[in-house]
C-alpha positions in Angstrom: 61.9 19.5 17.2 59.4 21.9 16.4 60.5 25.5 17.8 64.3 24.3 17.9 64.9 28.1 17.8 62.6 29.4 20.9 64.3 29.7 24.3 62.0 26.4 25.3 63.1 24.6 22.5 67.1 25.5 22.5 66.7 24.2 26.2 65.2 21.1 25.3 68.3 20.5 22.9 70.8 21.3 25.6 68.7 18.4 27.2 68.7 15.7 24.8 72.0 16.4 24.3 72.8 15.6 27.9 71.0 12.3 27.8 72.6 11.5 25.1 70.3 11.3 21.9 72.2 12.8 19.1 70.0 12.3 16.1 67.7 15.5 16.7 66.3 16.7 13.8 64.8 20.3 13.4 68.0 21.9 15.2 71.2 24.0 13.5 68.5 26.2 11.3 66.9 23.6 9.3 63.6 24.3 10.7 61.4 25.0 8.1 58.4 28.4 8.9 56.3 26.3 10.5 53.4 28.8 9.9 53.6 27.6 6.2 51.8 24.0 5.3 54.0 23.5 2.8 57.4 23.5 4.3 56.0 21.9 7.3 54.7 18.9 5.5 57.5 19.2 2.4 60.4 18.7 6.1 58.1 15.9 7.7 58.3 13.8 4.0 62.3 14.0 3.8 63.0 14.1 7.9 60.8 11.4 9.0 60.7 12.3 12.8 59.6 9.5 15.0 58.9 12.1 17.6 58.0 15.3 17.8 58.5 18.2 20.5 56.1 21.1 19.6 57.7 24.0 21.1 56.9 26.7 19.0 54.7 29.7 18.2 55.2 33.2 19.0 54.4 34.4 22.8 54.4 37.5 25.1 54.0 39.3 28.2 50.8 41.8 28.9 52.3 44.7 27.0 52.5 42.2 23.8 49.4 40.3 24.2 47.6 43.7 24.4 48.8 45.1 21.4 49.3 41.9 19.1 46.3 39.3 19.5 45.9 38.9 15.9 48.9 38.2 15.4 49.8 35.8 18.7 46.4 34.0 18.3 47.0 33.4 14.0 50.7 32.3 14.5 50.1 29.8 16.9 47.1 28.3 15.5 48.8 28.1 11.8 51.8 26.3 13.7 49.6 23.7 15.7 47.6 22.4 12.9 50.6 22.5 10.5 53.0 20.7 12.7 50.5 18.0 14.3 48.9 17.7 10.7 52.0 16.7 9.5 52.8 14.3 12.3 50.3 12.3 11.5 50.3 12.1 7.9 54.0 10.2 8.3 53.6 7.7 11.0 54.8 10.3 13.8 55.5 7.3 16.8 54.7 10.4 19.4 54.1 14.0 19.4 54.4 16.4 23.0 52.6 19.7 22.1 53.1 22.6 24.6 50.4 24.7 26.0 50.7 27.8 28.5 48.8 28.1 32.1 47.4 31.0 30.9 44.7 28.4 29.2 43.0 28.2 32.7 40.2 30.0 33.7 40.8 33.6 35.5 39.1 32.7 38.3 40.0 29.3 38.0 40.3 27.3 41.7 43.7 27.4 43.0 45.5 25.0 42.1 44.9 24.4 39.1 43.7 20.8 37.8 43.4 19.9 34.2 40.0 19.4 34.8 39.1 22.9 35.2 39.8 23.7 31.2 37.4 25.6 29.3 35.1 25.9 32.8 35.0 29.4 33.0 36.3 33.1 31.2 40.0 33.6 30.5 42.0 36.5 31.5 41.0 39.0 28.9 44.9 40.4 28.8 46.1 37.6 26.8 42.4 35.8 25.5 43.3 35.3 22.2 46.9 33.4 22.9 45.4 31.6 25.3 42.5 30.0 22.8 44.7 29.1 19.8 46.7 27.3 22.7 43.6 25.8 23.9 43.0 24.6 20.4 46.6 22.7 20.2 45.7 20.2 22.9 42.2 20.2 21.8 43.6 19.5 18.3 46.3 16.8 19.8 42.7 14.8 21.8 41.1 14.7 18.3 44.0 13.5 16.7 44.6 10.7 19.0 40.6 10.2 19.3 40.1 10.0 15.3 43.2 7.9 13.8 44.8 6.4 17.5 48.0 8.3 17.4 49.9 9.2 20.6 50.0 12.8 20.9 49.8 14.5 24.3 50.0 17.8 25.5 51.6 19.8 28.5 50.5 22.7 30.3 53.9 24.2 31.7 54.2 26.7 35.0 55.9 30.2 33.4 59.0 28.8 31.9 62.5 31.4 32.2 65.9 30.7 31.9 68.7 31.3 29.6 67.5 32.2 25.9 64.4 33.9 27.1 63.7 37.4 24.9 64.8 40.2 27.4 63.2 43.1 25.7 60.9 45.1 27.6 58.1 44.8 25.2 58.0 41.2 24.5 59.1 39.7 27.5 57.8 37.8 30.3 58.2 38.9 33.9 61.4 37.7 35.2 63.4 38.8 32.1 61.6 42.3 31.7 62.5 42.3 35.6 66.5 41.7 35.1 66.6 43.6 32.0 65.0 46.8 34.1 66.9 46.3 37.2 70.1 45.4 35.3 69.9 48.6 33.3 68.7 50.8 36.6 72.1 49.3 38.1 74.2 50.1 35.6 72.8 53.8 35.1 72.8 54.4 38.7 68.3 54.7 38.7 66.6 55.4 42.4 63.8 53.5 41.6 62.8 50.8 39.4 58.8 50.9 38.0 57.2 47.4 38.3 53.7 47.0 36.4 50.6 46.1 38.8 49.9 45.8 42.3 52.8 43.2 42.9 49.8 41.0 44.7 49.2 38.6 42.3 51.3 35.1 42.3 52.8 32.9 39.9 54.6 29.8 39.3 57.7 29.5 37.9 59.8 26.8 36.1 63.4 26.9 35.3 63.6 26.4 31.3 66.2 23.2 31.8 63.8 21.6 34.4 60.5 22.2 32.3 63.1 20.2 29.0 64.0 17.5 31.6 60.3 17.5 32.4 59.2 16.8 28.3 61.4 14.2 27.7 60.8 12.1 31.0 57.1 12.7 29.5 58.0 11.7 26.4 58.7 7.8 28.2 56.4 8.2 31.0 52.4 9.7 29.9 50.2 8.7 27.0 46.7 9.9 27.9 44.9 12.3 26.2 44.1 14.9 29.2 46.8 17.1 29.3 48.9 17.3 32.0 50.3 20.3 34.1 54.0 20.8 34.4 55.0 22.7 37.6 57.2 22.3 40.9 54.1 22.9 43.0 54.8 26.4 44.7 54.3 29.8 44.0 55.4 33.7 45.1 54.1 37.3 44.4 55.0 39.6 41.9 56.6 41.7 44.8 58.4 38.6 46.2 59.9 38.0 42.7 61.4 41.3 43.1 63.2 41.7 45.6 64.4 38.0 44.9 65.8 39.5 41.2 66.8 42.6 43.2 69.0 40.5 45.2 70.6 38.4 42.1 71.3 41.7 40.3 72.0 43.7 43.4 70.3 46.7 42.2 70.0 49.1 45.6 67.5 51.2 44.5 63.1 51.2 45.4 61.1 49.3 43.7 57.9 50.7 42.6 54.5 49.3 42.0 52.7 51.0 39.0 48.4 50.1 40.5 47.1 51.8 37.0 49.0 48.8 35.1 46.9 45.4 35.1 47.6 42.9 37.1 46.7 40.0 35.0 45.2 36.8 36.4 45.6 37.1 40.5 47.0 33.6 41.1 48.2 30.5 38.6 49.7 28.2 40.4 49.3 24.4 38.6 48.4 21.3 40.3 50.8 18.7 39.4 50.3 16.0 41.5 49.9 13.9 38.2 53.4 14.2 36.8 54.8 13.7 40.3 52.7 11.0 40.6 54.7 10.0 37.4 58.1 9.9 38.9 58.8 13.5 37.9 60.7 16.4 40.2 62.2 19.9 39.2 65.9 19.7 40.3 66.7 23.7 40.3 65.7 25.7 43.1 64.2 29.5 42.5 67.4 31.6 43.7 69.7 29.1 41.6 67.8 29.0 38.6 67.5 33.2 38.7 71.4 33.4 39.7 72.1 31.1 35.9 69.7 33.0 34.0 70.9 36.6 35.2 74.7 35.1 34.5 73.3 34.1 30.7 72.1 37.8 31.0 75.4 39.5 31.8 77.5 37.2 29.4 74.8 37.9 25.9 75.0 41.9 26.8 78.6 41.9 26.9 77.5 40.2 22.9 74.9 43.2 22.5 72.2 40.0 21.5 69.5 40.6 24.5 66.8 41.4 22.5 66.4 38.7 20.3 63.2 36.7 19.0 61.8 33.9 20.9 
């Protein structure tokens, strides 16, 4: 498990754990810094993985991706080429390397097929996350295309869930969403500000489906395209909103901040290819917000909200 300690990867321990494969390697904080060759490859000689979830490598919301590029964009690409380096110097059987939507095109036809990579600009807001993620399944296709391995990669819908990072800066928008209207709740706020237009949609994944998702991939793909991973449907920013307004039952306005950018004005993920597979997400959106906002209210009673992803 590579990323054991990111809200994607704790999830997809919950789930191997549930389907019952105890020899998971990587978890309990014997992950080596994966941005650092030598560790990486130094674990991979004495663990020996036969497969290999790469969850990791450091990610943000618009606020974060604005003000960190360097650092998103250097991060992920030192943890790529580390990790899948290292998979294939020991005899890794397979490897699953994560992506992000946000590799599409901005204007990219709705919905989006995995042919439509690298056919147009990206959304500037997060360009330099979204190349160094290009470059891991680019990096996976060479891979298997040089030396024959079977590595793969995923392109999941925005995963959230319990674990995400619920600070304001660093979050994604369903957890800076609970953590605003929780805290306007609790301090008795009239209004709640909401970056953008509240036009543009997104898909969402519940973290335990997208986990359930990678391991029935694990068994059931070996091509090198990548492959989207998504429940086919979509919503607004403003429909989000209320929806989290209702799980938190915060009574107050919600207001839509136009000078804030919007970001790419749809991503919603074609995945006729994994549900050709076999492959549906189990949770619907009001359940899956419901759990999450219940992790919420149980870690802040801990004070350990803001923690790294």
């Amino acid at each position: 498990m590579a990323g054991a300690r990111t809200f994607i990867g704790a999830a997809l321990l919950r789930q191997l754990e549930r389907q019952g494969y105890p020899n998971v390697i990587g978890a309990g904080g014997e992950e080596p810094d994966l941005t650092d060759a030598g560790q990486v490859e130094a674990f991979f000689a004495k663990a020996a993985p036969e497969y290999v979830f790469v969850a990791a490598g450091k990610s943000s919301g618009i606020e974060g991706n604005r003000k960190h590029p360097a650092e998103l964009m250097l991060d992920n690409l030192l943890v790529e080429c580390n990790v899948i380096h290292s998979a294939y110097r020991h005899g890794v059987k397979k490897l699953l390397y994560l992506a992000s939507s946000c590799c599409y095109p901005k204007h990219c036809p709705q919905p989006m097929r995995e042919e439509a990579l690298l056919t147009g600009p990206l959304e500037p807001t997060n360009e330099a996350y979204a190349v160094a993620k290009i470059a891991g399944v680019k990096l996976c296709q060479a891979y298997r295309q040089q030396f024959g391995v079977h590595f793969i990669s995923g392109i999941p819908a925005n995963a959230f869930g319990p674990g995400d990072d619920f600070g304001l800066e660093d979050s994604h928008v369903i957890a800076a969403l609970i953590r605003k209207m929780h805290d306007a709740k609790v301090g008795g706020q009239a209004a709640v500000d909401i970056w953008g237009s509240g036009s543009p949609r997104r898909e969402f994944i519940y973290v335990d489906d997208l986990a359930d998702a990678c391991l029935f991939l694990m068994g059931a793909h070996d091509a090198s395209p990548p492959i989207n991973i998504g429940n086919g449907s979509d919503m607004s920013i403003r429909q989000l909103a209320e929806l989290i307004q209702e799980v938190v039952g915060y009574p107050g306005r919600l207001e839509f901040d136009t000078s804030k950018p919007d970001g790419m004005p749809v991503k919603l993920l074609d995945s006729n290819k994994l549900s050709a597979l076999g492959w549906r997400s189990k949770t619907s959106m009001q359940s899956a917000l419901s759990a999450t906002y219940e992790w919420f209210l149980r870690i802040e009673r801990e004070g350990r909200t803001n923690h790294a992803r």
